[in-house]
GUPAMAR-967808 format. One line per 4 residues: number of its first residue (from 1); for each residue x, y, z of C-alpha. Coordinates in nm, 4 decimals. Layout:
N
NUM> X,Y,Z  ... $
end
This chain:
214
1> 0.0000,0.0000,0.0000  0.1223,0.3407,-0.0996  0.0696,0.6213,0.1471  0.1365,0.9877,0.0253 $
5> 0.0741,1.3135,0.1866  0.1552,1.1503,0.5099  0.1413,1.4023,0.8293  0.2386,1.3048,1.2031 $
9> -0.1022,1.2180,1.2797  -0.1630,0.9834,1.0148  0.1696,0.8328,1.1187  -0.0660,0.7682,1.4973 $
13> -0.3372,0.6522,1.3659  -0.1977,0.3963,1.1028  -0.0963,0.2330,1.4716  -0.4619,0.1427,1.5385 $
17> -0.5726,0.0868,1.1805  -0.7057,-0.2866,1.1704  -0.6005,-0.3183,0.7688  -0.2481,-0.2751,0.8509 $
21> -0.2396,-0.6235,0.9935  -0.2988,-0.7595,0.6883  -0.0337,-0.5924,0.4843  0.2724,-0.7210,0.3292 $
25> 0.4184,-0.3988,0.2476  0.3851,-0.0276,0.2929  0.5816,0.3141,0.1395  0.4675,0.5926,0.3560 $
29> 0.5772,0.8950,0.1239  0.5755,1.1693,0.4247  0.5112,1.5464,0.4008  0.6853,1.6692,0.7067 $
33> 0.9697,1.5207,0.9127  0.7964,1.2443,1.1400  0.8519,1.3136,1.5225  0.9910,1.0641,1.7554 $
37> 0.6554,1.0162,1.9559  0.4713,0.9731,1.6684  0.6549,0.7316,1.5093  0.7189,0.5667,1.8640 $
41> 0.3559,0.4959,1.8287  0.3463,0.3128,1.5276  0.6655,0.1098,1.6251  0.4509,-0.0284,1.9663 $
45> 0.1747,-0.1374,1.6760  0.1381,-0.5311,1.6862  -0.0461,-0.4552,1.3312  0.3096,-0.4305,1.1954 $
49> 0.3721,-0.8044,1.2401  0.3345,-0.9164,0.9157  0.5176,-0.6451,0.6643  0.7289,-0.7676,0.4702 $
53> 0.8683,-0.4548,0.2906  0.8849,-0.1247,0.4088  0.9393,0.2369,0.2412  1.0232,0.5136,0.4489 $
57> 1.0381,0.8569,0.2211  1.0884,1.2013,0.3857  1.0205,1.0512,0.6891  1.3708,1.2655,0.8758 $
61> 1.6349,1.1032,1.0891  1.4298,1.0767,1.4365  1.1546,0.9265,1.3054  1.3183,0.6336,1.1050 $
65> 1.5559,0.5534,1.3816  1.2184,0.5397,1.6130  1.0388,0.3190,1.3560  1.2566,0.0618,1.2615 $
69> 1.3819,0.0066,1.6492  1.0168,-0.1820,1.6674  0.9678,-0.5350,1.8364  0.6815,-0.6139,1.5536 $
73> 0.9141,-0.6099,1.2205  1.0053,-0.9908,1.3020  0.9271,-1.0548,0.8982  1.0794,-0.7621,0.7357 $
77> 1.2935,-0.8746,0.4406  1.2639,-0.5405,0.2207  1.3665,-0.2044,0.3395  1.4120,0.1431,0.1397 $
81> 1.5216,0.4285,0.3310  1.4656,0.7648,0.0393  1.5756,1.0819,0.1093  1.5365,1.0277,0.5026 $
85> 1.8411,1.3089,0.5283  2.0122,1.0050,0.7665  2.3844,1.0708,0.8596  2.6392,0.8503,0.9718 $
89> 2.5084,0.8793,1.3353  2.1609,0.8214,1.2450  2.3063,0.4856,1.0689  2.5273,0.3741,1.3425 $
93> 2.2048,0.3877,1.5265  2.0229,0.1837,1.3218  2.2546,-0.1050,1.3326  2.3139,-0.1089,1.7194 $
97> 1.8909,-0.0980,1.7825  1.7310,-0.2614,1.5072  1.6058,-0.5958,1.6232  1.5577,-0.7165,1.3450 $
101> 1.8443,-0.6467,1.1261  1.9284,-0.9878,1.0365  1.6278,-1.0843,0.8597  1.6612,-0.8208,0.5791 $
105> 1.7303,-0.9235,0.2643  1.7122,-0.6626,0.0527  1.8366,-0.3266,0.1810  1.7824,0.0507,0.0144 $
109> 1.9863,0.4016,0.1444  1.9154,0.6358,-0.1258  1.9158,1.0221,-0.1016  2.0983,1.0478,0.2746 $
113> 2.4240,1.1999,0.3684  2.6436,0.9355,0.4993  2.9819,0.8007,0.4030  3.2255,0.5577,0.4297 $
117> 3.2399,0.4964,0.8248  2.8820,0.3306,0.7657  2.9688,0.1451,0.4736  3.2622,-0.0115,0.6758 $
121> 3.0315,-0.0541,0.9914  2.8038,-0.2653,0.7299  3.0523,-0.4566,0.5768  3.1632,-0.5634,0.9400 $
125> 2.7929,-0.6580,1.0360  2.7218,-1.0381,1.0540  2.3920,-0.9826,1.1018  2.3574,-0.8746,0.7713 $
129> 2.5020,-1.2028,0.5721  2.1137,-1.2971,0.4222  2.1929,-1.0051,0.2342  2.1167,-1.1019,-0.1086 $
133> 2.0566,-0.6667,-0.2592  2.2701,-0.3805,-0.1578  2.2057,0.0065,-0.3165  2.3286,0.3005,-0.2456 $
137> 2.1731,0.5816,-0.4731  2.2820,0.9370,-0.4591  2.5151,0.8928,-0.2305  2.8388,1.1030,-0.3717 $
141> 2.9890,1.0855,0.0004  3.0875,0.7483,-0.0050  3.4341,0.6915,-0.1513  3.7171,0.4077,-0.2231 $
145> 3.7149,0.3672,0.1270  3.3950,0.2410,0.2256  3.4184,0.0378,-0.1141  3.7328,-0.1551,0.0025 $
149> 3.5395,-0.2436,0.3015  3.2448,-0.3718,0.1235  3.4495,-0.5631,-0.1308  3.6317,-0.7638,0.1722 $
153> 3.3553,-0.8600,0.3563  3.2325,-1.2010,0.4272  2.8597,-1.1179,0.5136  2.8005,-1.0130,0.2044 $
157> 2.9496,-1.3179,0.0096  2.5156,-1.3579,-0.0608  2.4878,-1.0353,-0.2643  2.3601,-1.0653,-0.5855 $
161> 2.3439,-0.7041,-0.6704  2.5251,-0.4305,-0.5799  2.4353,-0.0494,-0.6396  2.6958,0.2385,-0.5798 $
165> 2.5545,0.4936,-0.8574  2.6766,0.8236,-0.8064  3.0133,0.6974,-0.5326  3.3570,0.8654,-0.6091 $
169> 3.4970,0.4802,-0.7222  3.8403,0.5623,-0.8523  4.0666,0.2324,-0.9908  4.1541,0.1301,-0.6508 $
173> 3.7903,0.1009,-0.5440  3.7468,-0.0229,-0.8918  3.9970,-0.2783,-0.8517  3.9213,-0.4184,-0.5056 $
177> 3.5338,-0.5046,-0.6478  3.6879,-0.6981,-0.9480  3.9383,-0.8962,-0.6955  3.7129,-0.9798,-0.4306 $
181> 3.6883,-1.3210,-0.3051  3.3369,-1.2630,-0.1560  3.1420,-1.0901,-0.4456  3.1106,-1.4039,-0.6477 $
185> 2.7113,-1.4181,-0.6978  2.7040,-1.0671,-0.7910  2.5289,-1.0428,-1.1245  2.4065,-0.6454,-1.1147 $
189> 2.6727,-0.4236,-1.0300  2.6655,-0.0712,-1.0790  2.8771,0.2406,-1.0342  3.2231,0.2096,-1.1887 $
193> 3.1136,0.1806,-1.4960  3.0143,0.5419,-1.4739  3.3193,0.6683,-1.3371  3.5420,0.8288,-1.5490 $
197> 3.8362,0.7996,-1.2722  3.8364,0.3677,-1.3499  4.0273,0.2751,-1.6575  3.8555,0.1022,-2.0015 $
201> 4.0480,-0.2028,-1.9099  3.9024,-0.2369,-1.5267  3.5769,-0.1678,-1.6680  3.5819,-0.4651,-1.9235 $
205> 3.7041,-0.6848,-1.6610  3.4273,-0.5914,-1.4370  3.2144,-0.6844,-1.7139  3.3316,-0.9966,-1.7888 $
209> 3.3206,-1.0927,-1.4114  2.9844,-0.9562,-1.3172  2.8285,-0.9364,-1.6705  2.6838,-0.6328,-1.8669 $
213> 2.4542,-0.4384,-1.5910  2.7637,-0.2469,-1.5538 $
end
């Protein structure tokens, strides 16, 4: 279900709002930054037991951090995080609270203004190993360094695509993708291609490794 032109107090009443039980996924597109108590509210909400895949647009750092720190997302497997304006705090947060972390599958950060310290704090998360989609969008803050990270991590040895449009990949970044030991089911990667700081010859041999989504 798509919600747009979402205020705090539809965020409190979507808590008591029997239909939400029965949903398998939600994008609450938000029209002012969500407070903590009012998200708070929705996060006690038993009726978000059985979601499956969330969307969180415009939603603001306090209210996302509140949100996904809930008891009831034991079957979350889908989460997109647009344009929340999250920094590298806000994602720290996020992976010391959320209860749930483990079960995601598929995983979204598009839009916020973190960098590489949270891209090495993922790639050192075991919780995050049934990992099988990874995509940073818009994200021009994250750099070699956080790339390196992700490239030598064993959690992620389940990822299957992997999204770093608009990153500052330079060779080395380049380089330490194409080598990795762990990206091996990778089939969509994207990002170096698009860099003009990653030689023609890394790029073809990303492309023969992880095929033409380049």
């Amino acid at each position: 279900m798509r919600l747009e032109r979402v205020f705090a107090v539809h965020v409190r009443r979507l808590a008591e709002c029997p239909p939400l039980g029965s949903l398998a996924g939600i994008f609450l597109y938000c029209q002012e930054l969500i407070d903590e108590q009012s998200a708070g509210v929705l996060a006690d909400s038993p009726l978000l037991g059985n979601l499956v895949s969330l969307e969180l647009c415009h939603m603001g750092p306090a209210g996302v951090v509140k949100l996904l720190q809930s008891p009831h997302l034991t079957r979350l497997r889908r989460l997109e995080l647009l344009g929340n304006g999250l920094r590298n705090r806000d994602a720290l947060a996020l992976l010391d609270s959320m209860p749930h972390l483990d079960h995601l599958t598929e995983l979204c950060l598009t839009g916020n203004f973190f960098g590489d310290v949270v891209l090495q704090a993922l790639a050192n998360e075991p919780r995050l190993a049934n990992l099988i989609s990874l995509r940073f969008v818009q994200t021009p803050t994250i750099t070699d360094t956080g790339i390196i990270a992700l490239a030598a991590s064993p959690y992620l040895a389940n990822l299957t695509t992997l999204h770093l449009d608009h990153a500052r990949i330079t060779e080395e970044g380049a380089r330490a993708l194409l080598l990795s030991p762990y990206l091996g089911n990778v089939t969509y990667l994207r990002g170096p291609a698009q860099s003009e700081s990653v030689t023609k010859a890394t790029k073809d041999a990303l492309r023969d490794r992880f095929g033409s989504s380049l």
